[in-house]
MARZANU-170616 format. One record per residue (C-alpha): residue in three letters; z, y, x. Coordinates in steps of 0.2 Angstrom, whole numbers, plus 5000, padded with zeros to 4 digits. Layout:
N
<res:Ala; pz:Z; py:Y; px:X>
...
REM end
This chain:
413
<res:Unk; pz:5095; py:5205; px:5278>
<res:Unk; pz:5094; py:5199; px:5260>
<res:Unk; pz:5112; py:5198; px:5253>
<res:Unk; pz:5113; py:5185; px:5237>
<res:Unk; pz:5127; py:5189; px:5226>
<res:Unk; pz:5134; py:5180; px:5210>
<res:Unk; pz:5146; py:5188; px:5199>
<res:Unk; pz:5155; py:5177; px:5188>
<res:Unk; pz:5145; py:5183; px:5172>
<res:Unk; pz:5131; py:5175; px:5181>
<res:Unk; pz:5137; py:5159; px:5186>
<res:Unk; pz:5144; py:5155; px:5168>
<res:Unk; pz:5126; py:5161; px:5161>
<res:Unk; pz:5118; py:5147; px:5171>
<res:Unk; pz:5130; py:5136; px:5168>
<res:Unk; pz:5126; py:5138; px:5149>
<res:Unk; pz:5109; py:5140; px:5151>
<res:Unk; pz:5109; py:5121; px:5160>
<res:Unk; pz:5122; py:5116; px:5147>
<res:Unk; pz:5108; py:5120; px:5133>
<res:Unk; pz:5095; py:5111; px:5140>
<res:Unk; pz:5104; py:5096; px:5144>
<res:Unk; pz:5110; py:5095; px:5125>
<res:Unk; pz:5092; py:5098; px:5120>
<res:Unk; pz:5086; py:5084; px:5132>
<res:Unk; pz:5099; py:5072; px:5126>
<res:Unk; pz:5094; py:5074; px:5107>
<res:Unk; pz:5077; py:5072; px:5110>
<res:Unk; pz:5081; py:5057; px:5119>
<res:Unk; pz:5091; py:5051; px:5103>
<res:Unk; pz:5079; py:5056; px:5092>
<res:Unk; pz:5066; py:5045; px:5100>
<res:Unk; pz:5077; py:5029; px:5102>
<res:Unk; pz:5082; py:5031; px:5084>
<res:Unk; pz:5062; py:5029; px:5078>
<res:Unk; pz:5054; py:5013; px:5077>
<res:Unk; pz:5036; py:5010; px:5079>
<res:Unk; pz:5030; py:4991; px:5071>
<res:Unk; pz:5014; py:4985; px:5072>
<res:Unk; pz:5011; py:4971; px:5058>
<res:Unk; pz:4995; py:4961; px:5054>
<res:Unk; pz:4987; py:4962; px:5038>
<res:Unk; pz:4975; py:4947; px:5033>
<res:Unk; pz:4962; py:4945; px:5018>
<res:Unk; pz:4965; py:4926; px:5015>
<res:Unk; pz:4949; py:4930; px:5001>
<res:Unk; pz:4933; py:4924; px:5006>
<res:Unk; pz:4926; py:4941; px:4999>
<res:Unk; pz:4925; py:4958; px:5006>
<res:Unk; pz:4939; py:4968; px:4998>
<res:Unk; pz:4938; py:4988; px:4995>
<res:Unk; pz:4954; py:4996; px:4995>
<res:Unk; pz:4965; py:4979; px:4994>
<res:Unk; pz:4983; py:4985; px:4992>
<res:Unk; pz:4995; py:4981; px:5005>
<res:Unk; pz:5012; py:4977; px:5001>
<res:Unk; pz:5028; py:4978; px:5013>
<res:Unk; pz:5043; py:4971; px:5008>
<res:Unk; pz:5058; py:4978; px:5017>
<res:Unk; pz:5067; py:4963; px:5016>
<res:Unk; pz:5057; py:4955; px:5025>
<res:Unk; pz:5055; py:4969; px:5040>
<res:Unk; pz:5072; py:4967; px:5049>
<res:Unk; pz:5070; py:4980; px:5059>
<res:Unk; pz:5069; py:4995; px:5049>
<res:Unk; pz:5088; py:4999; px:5042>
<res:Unk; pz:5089; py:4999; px:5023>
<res:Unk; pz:5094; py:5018; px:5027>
<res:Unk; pz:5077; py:5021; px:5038>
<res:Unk; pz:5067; py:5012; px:5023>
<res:Unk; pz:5063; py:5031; px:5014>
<res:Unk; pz:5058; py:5038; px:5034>
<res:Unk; pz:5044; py:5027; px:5036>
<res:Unk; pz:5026; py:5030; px:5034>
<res:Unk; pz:5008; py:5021; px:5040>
<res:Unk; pz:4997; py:5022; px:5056>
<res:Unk; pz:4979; py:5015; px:5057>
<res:Unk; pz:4971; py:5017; px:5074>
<res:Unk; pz:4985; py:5033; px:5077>
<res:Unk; pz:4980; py:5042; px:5060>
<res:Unk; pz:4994; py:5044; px:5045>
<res:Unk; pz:4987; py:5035; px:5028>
<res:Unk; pz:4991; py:5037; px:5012>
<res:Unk; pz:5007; py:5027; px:5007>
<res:Unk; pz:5019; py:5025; px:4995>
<res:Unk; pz:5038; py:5021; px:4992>
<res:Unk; pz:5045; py:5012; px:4980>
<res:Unk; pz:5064; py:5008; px:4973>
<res:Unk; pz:5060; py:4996; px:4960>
<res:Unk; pz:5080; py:4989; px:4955>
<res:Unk; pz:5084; py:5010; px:4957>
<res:Unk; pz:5100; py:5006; px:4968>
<res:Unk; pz:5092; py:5022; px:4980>
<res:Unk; pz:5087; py:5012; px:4993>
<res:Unk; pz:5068; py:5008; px:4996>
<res:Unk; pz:5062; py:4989; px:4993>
<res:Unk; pz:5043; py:4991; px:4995>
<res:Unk; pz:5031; py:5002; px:5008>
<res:Unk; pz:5012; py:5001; px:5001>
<res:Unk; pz:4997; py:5007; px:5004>
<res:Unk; pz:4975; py:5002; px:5003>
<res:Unk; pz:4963; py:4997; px:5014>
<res:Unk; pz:4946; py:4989; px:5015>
<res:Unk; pz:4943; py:4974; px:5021>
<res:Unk; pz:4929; py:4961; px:5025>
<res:Unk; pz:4930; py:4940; px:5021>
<res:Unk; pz:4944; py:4935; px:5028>
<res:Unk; pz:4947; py:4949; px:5042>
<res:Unk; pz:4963; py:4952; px:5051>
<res:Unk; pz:4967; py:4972; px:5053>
<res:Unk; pz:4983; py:4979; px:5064>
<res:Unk; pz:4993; py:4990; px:5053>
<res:Unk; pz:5009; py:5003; px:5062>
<res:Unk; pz:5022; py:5006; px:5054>
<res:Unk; pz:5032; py:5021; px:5060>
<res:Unk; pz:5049; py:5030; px:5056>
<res:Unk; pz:5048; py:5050; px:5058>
<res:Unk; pz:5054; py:5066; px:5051>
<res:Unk; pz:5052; py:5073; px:5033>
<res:Unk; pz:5041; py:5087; px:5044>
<res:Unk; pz:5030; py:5074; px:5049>
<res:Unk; pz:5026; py:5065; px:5034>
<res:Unk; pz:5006; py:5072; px:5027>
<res:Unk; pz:5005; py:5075; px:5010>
<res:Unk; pz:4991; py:5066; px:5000>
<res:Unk; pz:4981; py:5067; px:4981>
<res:Unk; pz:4991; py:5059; px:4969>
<res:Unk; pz:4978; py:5044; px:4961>
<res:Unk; pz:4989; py:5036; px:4946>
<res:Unk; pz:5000; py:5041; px:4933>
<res:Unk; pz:5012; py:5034; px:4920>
<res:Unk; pz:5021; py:5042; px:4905>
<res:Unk; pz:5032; py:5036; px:4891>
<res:Unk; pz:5034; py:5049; px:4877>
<res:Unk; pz:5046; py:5051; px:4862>
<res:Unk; pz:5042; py:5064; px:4849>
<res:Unk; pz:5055; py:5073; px:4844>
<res:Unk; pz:5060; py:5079; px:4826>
<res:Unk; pz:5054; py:5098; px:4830>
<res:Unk; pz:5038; py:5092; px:4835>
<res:Unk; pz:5040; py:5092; px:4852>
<res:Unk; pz:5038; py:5079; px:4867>
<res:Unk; pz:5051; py:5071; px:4876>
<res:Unk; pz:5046; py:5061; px:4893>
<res:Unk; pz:5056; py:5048; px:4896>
<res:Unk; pz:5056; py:5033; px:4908>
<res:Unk; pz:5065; py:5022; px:4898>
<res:Unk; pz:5068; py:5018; px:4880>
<res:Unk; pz:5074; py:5003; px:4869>
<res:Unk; pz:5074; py:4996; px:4853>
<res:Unk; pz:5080; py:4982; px:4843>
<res:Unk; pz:5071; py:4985; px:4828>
<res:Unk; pz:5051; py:4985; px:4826>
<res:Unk; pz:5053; py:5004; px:4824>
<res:Unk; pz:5047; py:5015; px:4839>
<res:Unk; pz:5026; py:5012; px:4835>
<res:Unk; pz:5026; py:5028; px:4828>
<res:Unk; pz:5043; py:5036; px:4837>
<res:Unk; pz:5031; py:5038; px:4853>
<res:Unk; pz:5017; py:5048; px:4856>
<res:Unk; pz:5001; py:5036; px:4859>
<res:Unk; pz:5012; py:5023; px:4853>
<res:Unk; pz:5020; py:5017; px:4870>
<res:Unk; pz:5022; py:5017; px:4888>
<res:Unk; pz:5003; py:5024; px:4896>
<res:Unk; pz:4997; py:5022; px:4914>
<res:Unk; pz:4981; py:5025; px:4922>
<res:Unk; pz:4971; py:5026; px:4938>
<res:Unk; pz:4954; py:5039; px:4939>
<res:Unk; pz:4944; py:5024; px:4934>
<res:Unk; pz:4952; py:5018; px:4918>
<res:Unk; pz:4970; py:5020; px:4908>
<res:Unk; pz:4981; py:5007; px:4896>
<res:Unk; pz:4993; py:5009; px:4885>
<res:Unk; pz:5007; py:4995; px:4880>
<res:Unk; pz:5009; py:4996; px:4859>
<res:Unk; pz:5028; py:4997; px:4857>
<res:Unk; pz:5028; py:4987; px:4844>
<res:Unk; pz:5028; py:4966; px:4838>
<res:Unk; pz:5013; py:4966; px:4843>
<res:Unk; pz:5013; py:4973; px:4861>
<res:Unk; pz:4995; py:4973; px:4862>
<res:Unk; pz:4986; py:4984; px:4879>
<res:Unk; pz:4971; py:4997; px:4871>
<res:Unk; pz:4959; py:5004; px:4885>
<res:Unk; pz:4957; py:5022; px:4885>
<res:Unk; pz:4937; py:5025; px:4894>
<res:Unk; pz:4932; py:5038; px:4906>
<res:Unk; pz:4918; py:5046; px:4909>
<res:Unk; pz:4921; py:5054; px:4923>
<res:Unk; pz:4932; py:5047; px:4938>
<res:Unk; pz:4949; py:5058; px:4937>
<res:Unk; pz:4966; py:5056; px:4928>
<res:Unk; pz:4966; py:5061; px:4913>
<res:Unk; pz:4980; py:5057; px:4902>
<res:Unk; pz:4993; py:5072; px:4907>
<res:Unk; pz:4978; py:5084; px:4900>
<res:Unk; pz:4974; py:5074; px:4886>
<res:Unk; pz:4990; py:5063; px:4879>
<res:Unk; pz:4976; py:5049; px:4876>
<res:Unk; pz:4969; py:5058; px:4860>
<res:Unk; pz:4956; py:5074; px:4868>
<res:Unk; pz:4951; py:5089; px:4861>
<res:Unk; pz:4936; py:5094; px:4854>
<res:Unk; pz:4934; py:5105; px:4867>
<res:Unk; pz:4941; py:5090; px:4881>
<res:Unk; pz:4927; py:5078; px:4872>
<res:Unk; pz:4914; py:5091; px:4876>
<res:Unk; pz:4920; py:5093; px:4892>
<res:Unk; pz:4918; py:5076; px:4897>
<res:Unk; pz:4934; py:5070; px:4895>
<res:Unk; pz:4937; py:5050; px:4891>
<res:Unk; pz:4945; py:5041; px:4877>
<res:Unk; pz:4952; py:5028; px:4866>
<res:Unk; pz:4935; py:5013; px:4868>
<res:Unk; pz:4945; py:4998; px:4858>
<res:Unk; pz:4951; py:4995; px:4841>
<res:Unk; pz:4962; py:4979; px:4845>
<res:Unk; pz:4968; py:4975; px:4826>
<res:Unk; pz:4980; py:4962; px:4829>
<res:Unk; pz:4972; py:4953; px:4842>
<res:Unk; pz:4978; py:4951; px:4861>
<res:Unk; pz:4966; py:4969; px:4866>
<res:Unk; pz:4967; py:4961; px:4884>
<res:Unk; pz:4981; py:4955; px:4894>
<res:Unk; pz:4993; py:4954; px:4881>
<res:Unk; pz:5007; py:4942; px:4883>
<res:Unk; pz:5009; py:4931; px:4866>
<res:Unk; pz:5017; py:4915; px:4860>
<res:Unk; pz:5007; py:4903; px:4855>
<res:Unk; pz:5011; py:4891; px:4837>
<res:Unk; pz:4997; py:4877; px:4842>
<res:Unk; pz:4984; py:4887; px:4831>
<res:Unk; pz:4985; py:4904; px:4836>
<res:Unk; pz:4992; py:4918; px:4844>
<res:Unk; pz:5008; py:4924; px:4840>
<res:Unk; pz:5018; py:4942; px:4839>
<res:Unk; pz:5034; py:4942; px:4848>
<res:Unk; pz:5044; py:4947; px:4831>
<res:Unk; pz:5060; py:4939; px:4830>
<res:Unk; pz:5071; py:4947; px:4844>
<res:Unk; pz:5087; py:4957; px:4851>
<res:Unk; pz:5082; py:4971; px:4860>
<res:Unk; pz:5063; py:4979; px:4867>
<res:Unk; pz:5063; py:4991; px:4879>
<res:Unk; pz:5050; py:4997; px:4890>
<res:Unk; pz:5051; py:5006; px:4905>
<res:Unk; pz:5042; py:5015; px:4920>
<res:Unk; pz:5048; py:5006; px:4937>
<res:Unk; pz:5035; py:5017; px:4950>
<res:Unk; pz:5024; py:5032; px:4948>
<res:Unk; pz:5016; py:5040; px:4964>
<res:Unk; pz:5001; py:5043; px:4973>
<res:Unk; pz:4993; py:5026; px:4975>
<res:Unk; pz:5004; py:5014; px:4961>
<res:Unk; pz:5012; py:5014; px:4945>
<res:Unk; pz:5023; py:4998; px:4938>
<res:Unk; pz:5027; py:4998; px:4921>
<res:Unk; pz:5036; py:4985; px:4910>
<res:Unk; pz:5038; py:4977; px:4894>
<res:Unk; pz:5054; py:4969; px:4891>
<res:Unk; pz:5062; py:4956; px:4876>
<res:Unk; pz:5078; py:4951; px:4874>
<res:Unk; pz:5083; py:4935; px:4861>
<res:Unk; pz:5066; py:4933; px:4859>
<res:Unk; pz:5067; py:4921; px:4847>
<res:Unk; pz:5052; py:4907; px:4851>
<res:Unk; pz:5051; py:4888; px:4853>
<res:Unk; pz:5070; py:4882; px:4846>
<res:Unk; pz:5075; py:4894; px:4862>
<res:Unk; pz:5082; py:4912; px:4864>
<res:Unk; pz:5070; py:4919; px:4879>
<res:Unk; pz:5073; py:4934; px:4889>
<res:Unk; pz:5057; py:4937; px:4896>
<res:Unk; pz:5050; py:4954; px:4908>
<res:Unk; pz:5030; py:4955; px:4907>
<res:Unk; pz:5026; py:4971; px:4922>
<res:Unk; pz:5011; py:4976; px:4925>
<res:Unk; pz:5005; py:4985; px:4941>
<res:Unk; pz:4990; py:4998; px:4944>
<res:Unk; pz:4982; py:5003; px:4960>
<res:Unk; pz:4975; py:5020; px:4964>
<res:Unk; pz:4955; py:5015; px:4964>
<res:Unk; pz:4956; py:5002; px:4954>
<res:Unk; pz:4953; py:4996; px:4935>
<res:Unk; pz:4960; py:4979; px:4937>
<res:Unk; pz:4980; py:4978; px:4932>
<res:Unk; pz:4991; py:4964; px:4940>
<res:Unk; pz:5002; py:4958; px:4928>
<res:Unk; pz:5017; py:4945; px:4932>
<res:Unk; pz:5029; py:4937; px:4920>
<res:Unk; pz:5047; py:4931; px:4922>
<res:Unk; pz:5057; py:4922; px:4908>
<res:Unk; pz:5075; py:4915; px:4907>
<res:Unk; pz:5070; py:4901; px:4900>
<res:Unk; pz:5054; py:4885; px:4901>
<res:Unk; pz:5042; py:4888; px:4889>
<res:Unk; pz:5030; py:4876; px:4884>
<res:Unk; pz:5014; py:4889; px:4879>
<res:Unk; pz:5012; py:4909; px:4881>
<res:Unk; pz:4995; py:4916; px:4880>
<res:Unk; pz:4985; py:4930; px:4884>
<res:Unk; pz:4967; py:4933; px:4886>
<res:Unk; pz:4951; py:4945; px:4879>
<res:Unk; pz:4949; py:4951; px:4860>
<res:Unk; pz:4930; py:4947; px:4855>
<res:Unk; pz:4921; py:4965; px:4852>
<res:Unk; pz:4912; py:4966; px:4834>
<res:Unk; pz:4904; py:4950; px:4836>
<res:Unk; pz:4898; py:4952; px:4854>
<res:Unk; pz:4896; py:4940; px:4867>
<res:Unk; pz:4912; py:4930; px:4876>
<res:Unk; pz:4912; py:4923; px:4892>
<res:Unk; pz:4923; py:4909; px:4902>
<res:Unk; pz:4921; py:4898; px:4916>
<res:Unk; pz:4934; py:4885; px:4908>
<res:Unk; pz:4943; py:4888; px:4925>
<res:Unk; pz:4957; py:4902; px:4919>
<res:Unk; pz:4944; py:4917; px:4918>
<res:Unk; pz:4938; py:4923; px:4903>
<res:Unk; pz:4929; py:4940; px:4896>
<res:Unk; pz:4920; py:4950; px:4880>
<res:Unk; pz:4907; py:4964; px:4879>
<res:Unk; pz:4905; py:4970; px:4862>
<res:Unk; pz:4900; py:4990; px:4853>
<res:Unk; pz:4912; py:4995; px:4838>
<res:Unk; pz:4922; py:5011; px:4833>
<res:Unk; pz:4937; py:5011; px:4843>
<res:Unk; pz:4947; py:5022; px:4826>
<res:Unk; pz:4948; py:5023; px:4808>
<res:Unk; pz:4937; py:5039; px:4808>
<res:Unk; pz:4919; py:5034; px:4811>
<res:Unk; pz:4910; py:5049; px:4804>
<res:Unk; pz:4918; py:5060; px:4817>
<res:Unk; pz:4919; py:5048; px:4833>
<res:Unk; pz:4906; py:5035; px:4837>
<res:Unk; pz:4903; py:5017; px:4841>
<res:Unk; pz:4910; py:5012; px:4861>
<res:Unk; pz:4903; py:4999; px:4870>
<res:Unk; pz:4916; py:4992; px:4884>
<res:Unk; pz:4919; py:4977; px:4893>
<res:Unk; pz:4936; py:4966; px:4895>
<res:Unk; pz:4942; py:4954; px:4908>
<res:Unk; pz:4957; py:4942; px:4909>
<res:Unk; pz:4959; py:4929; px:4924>
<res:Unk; pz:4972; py:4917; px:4924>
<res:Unk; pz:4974; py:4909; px:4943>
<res:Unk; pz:4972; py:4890; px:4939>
<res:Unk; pz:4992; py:4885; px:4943>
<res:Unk; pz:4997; py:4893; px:4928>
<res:Unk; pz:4981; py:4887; px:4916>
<res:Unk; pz:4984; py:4875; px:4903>
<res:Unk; pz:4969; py:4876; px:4895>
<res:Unk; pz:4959; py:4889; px:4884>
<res:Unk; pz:4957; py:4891; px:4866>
<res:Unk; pz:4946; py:4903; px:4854>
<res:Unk; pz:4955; py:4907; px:4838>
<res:Unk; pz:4948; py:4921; px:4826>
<res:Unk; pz:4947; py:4940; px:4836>
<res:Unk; pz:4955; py:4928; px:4853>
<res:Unk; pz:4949; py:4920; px:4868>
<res:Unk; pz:4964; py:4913; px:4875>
<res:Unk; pz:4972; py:4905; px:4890>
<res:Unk; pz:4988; py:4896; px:4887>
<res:Unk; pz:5000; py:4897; px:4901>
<res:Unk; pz:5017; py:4887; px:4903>
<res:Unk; pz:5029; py:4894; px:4913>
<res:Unk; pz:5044; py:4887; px:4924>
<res:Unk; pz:5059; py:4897; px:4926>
<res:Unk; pz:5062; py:4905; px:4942>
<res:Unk; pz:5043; py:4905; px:4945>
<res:Unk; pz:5034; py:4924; px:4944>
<res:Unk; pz:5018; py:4920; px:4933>
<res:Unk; pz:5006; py:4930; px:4938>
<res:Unk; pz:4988; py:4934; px:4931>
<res:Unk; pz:4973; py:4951; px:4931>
<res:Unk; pz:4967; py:4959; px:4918>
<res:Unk; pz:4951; py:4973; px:4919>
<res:Unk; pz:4941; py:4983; px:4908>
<res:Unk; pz:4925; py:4994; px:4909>
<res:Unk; pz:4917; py:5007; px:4897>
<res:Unk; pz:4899; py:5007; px:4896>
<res:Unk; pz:4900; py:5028; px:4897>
<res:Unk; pz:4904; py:5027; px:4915>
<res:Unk; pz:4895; py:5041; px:4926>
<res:Unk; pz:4904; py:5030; px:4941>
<res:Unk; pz:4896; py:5012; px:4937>
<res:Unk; pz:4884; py:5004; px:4931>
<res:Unk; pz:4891; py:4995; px:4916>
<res:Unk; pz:4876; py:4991; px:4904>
<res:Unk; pz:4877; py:4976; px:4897>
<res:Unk; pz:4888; py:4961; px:4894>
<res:Unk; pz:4877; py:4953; px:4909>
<res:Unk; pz:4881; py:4965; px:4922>
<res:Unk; pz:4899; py:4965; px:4916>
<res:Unk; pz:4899; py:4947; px:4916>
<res:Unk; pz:4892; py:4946; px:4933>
<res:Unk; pz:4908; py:4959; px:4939>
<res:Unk; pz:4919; py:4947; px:4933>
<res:Unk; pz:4915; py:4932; px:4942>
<res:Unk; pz:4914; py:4942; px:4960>
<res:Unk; pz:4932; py:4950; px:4955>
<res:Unk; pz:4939; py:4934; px:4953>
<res:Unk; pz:4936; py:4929; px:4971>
<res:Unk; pz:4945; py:4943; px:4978>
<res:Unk; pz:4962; py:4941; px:4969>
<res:Unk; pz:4972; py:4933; px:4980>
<res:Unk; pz:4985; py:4945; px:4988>
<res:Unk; pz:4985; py:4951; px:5005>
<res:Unk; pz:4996; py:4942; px:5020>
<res:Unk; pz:5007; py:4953; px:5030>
<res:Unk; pz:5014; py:4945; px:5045>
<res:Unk; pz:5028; py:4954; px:5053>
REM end
């Protein structure tokens, strides 16, 4: 005869024992109710093929996804985790935008997932942009900010390479804190980041190594993409006004947003506040840029510098460009001539027609208030190991296919 005893000890232990499990089993349980899985659609409404198209979700518009979930979420395609980012762009600490790339063909429809999980779960990928804004200190050293104001035309030479600078591992910008608020183009030869190593101005030793650099000299024209007034002969500086600052909004692993902003700008009988941002993808040389004013105003332009004489381009339907060879500095016995290519398309909505005036090719844009003007700029360097940028006929060419695939993609949630 078997005789089964139970002391006390042993009954409590089992009770724990069952105790434990059932506590584990009812968290896991919550954990899973707590995560969401969303599958959106994602449409290319461009009748082009589009390589690594970015793909912006609004949180606003995702109702399902708690403003406090927002930071948790992360992307699926076919079951695998891609590359995304998280942006607060109004920095009250709560996410507003989810974005990531993909490739898509003329008009195709892909199924995107969109999931909530754990910090443990989220895969870490390359970082492919970067954005700094740098004050030079009195001792000689560098200060990164992410924001810095004026309101006197005096920070040109408070800030190392002159303003805020941004770039992707095909090309990089900067934005002169200054009247004139012209963008340069810093080339690359190779397809990496650059501008933490190089702050813009290489080495010898960088330069040798294959390190890019400034391609541009802008004088005082519009460089490409700059936002100007316009006086009904020519292209005007923003230099009457209260306050500039500029700013960094984003900086991750596939965007970066930065911003140019005027207060009391004084232009047509009117005080303007106006916000010029513009937006770079990882993988890409084309910036968006989107404007939005306090005010109506009659006429801002933008548009491409001509380069030492070279050809211009337009189709006299909001796109315009230039291809030109010059010294992009002062000092031409050490640095020699860059050839480079610039690009500016303005969507038609927003074209009021286009002028040429002295160094300017120039769209004139009114603008509505309430409205988000939004336009592209690009730019290429001839010294490209990447492209194939050998003439103003190729580049040319480049244009007019980039235009057709600049309308944004749809998400339907």
């Amino acid at each position: 005869m078997v005789s089964l005893r139970f002391s006390v000890t042993d009954y409590k232990r089992t009770n724990s024992m069952k105790t434990r499990i059932l506590i584990a089993l009812l968290l896991t349980i919550t954990v899973v109710a707590q995560s969401t899985n969303l599958n959106l659609n994602a449409k290319n409404p461009n009748n082009t093929d589009i390589k690594d198209a970015a793909v912006v979700v609004r949180f606003d518009d995702l109702k399902k996804i708690s403003p406090a979930n927002r930071e948790k979420t992360a992307v699926y395609i076919d079951g695998k985790q891609i590359s995304s980012q998280l942006d607060d762009l109004n920095k009250d600490g709560i996410m507003d935008e989810l974005i990531f790339l993909l490739d898509f063909k003329a008009n195709e429809s892909r199924k995107v997932t969109i999931k909530t999980i754990s910090p443990k779960k989220r895969l870490k990928f390359p970082t492919e942009v970067y954005a700094d804004l740098i004050v030079k200190e009195k001792d000689g050293s560098h200060k990164f900010v992410n924001e810095i104001s004026s309101t006197q035309n005096n920070m040109y030479n408070a800030l190392h390479h002159h303003g805020v600078a941004f770039e992707s591992s095909l090309i990089g910008y900067r934005i002169y804190f200054d009247n004139k608020s012209t963008i340069d183009v810093y080339g690359k030869k190779k397809q990496q980041l650059e501008l933490a190593a190089t702050g813009w101005y290489p080495t010898d030793e960088q330069a040798a190594a294959g390190f890019g650099d400034d391609v541009l000299r802008v004088f005082g024209s519009v460089g490409v993409g700059t936002v100007k007034g316009w006086n009904g002969k020519k292209a005007t500086h923003i230099d009457k006004f209260d306050k500039r600052t500029q700013r960094i909004v984003a900086t991750g692993n596939l965007r970066t947003i930065v911003e140019s902003e005027m207060e009391g700008w004084a232009y047509e009988n009117k005080k303007i506040n106006m916000k010029v941002r513009y937006t770079l993808y990882a993988r890409h040389r084309d910036a968006i840029c989107e404007v939005i004013a306090s005010e109506d105003i009659s006429n801002l332009a933008t548009g491409v510098q001509t380069i030492a004489g070279g050809p211009t381009f337009t189709d006299s339907k909001g796109l315009t460009g230039s291809w030109g060879t010059d010294f992009p500095v002062t000092d031409t016995l050490k640095y020699g001539k860059q050839s480079c290519g610039l690009g500016v398309y303005v969507p038609v909505p927003f074209v009021d027609t286009q002028v040429k005036e002295g160094l300017n090719n120039l769209v004139l844009m009114p603008y509505k208030k309430g409205e988000i003007l939004r336009f592209y700029l690009t730019a290429a360097a001839q010294k490209e190991e990447y492209t194939a940028f050998d003439s103003a006929e190729q580049f040319f060419s480049y244009l007019d296919q980039w235009k057709k695939g600049l309308k944004p993609i749809e998400v339907n949630y």
